[in-house]
C-alpha positions in Angstrom: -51.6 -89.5 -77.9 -51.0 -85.8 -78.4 -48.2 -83.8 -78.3 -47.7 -79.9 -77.0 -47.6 -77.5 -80.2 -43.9 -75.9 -81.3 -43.3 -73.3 -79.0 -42.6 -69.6 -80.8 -39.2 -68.1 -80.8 -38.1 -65.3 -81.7 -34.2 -64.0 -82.0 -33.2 -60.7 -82.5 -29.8 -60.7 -84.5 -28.0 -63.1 -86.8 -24.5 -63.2 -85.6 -22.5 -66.1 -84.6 -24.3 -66.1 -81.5 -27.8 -66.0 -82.9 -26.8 -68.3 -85.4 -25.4 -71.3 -82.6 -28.6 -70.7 -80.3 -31.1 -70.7 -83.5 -29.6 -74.1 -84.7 -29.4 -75.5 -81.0 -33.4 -74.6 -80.4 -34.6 -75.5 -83.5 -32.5 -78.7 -83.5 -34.2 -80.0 -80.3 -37.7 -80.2 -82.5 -39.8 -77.9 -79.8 -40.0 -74.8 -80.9 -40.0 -72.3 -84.8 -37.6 -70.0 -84.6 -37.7 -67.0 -86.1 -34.6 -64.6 -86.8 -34.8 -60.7 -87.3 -31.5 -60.3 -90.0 -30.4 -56.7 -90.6 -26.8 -56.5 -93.0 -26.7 -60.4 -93.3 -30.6 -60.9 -94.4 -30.3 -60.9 -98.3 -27.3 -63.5 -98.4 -29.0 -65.6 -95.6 -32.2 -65.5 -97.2 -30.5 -67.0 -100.6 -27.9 -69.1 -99.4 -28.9 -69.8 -95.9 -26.1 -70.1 -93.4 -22.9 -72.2 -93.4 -22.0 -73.7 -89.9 -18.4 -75.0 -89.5 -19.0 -76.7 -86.0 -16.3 -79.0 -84.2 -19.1 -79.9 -82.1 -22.1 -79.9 -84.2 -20.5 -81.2 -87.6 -20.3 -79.4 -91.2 -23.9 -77.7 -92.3 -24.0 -75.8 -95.0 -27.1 -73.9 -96.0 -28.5 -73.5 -92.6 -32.0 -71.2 -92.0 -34.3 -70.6 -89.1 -37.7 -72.0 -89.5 -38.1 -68.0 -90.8 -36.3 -65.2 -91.6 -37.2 -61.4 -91.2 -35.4 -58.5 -92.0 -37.2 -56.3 -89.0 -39.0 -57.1 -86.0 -42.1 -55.2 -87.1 -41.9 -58.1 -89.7 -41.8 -60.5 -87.2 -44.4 -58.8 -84.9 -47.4 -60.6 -86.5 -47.4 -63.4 -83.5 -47.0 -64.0 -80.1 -43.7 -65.4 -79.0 -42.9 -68.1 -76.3 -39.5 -66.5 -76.0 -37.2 -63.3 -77.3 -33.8 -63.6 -77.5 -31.4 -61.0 -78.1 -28.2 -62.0 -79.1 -27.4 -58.1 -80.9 -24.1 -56.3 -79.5 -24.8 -53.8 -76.1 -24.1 -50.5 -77.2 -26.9 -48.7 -75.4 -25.2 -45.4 -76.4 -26.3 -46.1 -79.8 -29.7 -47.8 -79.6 -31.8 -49.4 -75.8 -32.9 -52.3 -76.3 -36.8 -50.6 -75.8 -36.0 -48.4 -79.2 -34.5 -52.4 -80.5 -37.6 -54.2 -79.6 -40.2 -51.2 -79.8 -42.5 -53.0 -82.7 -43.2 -55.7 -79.7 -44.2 -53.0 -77.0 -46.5 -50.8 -79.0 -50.2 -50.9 -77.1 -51.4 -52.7 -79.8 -49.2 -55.7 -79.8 -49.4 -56.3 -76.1 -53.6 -55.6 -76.2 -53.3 -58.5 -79.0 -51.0 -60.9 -77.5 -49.1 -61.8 -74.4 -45.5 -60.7 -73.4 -42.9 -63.2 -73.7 -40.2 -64.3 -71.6 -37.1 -62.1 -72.7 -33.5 -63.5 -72.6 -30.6 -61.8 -72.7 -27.2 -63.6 -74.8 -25.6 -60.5 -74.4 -22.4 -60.1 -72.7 -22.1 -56.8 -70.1 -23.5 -55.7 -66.9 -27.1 -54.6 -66.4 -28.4 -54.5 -70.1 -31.4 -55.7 -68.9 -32.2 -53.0 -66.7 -33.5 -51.0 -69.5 -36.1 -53.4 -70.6 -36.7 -54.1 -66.8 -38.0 -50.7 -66.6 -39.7 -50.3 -69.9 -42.1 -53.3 -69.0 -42.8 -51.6 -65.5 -44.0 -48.9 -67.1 -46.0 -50.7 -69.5 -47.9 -52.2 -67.1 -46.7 -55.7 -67.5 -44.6 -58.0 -64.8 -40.9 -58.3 -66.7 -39.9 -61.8 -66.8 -36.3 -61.7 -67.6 -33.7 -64.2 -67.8 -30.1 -62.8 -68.0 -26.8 -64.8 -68.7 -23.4 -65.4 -68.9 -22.7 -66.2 -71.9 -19.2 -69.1 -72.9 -19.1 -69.6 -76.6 -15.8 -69.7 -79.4 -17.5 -68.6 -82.2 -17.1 -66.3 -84.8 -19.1 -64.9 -87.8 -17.3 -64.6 -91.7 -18.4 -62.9 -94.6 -22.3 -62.5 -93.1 -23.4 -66.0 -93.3 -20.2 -68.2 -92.1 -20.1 -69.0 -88.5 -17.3 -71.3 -87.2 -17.8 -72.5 -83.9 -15.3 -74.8 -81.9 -16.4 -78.0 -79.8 -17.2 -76.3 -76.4 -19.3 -73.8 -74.5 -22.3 -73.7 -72.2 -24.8 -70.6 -71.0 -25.4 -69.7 -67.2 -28.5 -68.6 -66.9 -30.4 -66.8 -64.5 -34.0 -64.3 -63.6 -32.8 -60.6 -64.3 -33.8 -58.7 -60.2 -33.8 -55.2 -59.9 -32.8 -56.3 -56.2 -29.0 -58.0 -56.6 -28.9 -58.6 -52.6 -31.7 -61.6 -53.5 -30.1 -64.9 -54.1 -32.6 -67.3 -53.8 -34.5 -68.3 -56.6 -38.6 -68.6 -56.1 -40.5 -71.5 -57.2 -42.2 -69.7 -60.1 -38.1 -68.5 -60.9 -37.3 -72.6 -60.8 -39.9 -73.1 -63.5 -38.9 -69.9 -65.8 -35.4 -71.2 -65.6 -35.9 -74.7 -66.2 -38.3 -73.9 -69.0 -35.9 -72.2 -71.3 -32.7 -74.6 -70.4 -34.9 -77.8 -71.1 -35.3 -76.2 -74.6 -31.7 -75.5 -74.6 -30.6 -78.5 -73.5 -32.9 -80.7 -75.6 -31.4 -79.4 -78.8 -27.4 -80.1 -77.6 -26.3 -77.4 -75.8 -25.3 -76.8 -72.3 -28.0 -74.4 -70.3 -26.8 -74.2 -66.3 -29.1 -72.3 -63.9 -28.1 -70.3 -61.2 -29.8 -68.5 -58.3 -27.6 -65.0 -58.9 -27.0 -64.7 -62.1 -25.1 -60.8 -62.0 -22.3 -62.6 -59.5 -22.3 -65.3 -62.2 -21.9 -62.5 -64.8 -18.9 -60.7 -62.7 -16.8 -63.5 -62.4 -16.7 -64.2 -66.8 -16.7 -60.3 -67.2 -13.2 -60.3 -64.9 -11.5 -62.0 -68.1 -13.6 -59.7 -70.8 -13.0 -56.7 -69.0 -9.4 -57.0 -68.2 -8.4 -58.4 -71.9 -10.7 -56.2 -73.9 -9.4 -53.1 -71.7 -5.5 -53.8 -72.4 -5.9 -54.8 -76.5 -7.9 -51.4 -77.0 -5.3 -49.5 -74.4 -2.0 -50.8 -76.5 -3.7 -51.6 -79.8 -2.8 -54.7 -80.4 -5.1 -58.0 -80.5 -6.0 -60.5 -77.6 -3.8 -63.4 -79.2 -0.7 -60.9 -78.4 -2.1 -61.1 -74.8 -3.4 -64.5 -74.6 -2.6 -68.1 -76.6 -4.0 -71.4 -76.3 -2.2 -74.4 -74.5 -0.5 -76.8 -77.3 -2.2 -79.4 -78.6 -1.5 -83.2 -78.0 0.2 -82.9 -74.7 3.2 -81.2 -76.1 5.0 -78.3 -74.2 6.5 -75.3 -74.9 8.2 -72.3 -73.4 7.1 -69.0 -73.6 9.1 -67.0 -75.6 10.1 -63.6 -74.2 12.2 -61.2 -75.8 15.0 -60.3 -73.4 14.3 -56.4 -75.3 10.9 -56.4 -73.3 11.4 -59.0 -70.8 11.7 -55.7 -68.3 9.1 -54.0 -69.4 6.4 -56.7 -69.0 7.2 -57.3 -65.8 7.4 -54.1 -64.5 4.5 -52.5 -66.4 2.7 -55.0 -68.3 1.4 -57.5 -65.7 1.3 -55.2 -62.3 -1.4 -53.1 -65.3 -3.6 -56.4 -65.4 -3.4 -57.2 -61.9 -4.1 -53.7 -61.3 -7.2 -53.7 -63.6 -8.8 -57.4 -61.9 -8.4 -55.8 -58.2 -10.3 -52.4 -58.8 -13.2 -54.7 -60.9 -13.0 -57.1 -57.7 -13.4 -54.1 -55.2 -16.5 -53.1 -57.3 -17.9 -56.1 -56.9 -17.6 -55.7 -53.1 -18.9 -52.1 -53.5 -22.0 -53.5 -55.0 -22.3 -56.2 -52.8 -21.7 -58.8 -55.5 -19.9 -61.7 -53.1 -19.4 -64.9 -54.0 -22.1 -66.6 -51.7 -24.8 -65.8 -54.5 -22.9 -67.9 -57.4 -23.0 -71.3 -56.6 -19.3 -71.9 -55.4 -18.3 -69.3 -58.3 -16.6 -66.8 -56.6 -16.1 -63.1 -58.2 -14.1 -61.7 -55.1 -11.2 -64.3 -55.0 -7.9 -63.3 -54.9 -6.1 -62.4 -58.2 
């Protein structure tokens, strides 16, 4: 008997994020991954990464098959797959300028374009890439997704990450109104969430994947919006349910009691119904997400 050869993987960024799906992949014994590090590579590279995982246990010293401090390092192969897990802030760096060592003329003449995914959470960061590819020559193949995941990153190479969380996943289409996927989409899909899945995460497929991304963004965009408006942070806002069945009541001081309700909530609605009527303007209804719907009421 023979079996198929590792697949090569490559992700860009070694944040909580990068550091889950790494240990996910290569934990399913398919692929190598390879991490680019940037401020995080020196302590990675000597002490490797310690995971504090409700769901995946206690592992300390953690690393990638290998470790890179800049994708021109990493640019000596062909890759299966790229990942990009960095932050979205396309007003600092595009994602062509990011991954420019992989889309110089001579490493496409020498080896074949992989299948990009985006771990990335905003609205049309692909499209940048999308259009860098076109004019490149090559046929982008895309996948974009919504991203769930409690994680965070502490002191560059301590990730804690809680017991749940899954990625929606779907082909990146310069054309939104399509919401079918083809049979060659089926097998791009399938292909990355078998690799996903096989390692012990949660990869979901889905025919639309930007209504998919609208409906999580509702929560990001309407929490994010009011911590950076009053200054404070999201457990302010926002708390977990108690544990072990036990109740509470909320505590509101009668001082403010007014004010919330007159100001503080009619402000949140007030933010989910304009991102729900651009939806609508965009044409992002629910009948492309599967039963998750974007434009509900709120």
């Amino acid at each position: 008997m023979t079996s198929d050869p590792p697949q090569e993987i490559l992700i860009v960024g070694l944040g909580a994020v990068g550091t889950i799906y790494g240990y996910i992949l290569k934990n399913g014994g398919r692929v190598r991954v390879t991490i680019v590090a940037r401020s995080n590579h020196a302590i990675v590279q000597a002490n490797g990464i310690h995971i504090k995982s409700v769901k995946y246990g206690d592992i300390p010293g953690w690393k990638p098959h290998r470790l890179c401090s800049s994708i021109a390092e990493a640019a000596d192969r062909a890759y299966a797959y790229v990942i990009v897990t960095t932050k979205a802030i396309p007003d600092v760096i595009r994602t062509p300028q990011l991954l420019a060592a992989i889309l110089t003329p001579e490493y496409i003449k020498k080896y074949e374009q992989p299948v990009y995914v985006f771990l990335q959470n905003g609205l049309n960061v692909e499209m940048d890439l999308f259009a860098a590819l076109k004019a490149l020559g090559k046929a982008p193949k895309i996948l974009g997704s919504a991203l769930y995941i409690n994680a965070n990153q502490f002191q560059g190479n301590v990730v804690e990450h809680s017991d749940s969380g899954w990625i929606s996943l779907g082909v990146y289409r310069e054309d939104h109104s399509v919401i079918e996927n083809s049979p060659e989409d089926e097998i791009l899909l399938k292909g990355f969430a078998d690799l996903v899945n096989a390692g012990g995460g949660d990869a979901r497929t889905w025919p639309a994947i930007q209504r998919v991304r609208f409906t999580k963004n509702l929560w990001n965009l309407t929490f994010s919006s009011f911590c950076t408006l009053t200054g404070y942070p999201l457990p302010s806002l926002f708390r977990a349910p108690p544990k072990d069945g036990d109740t509470y009541e909320l505590y509101v001081s009668e001082s403010t009691r007014t004010l919330i309700l007159e100001h503080t909530l009619p402000a949140l609605k007030a933010m989910m119904e304009e991102y729900v009527a651009l939806a609508y303007a965009m044409d992002l209804s629910e009948s492309g997400t599967g039963g998750l719907g974007v434009c509900g009421s709120v």
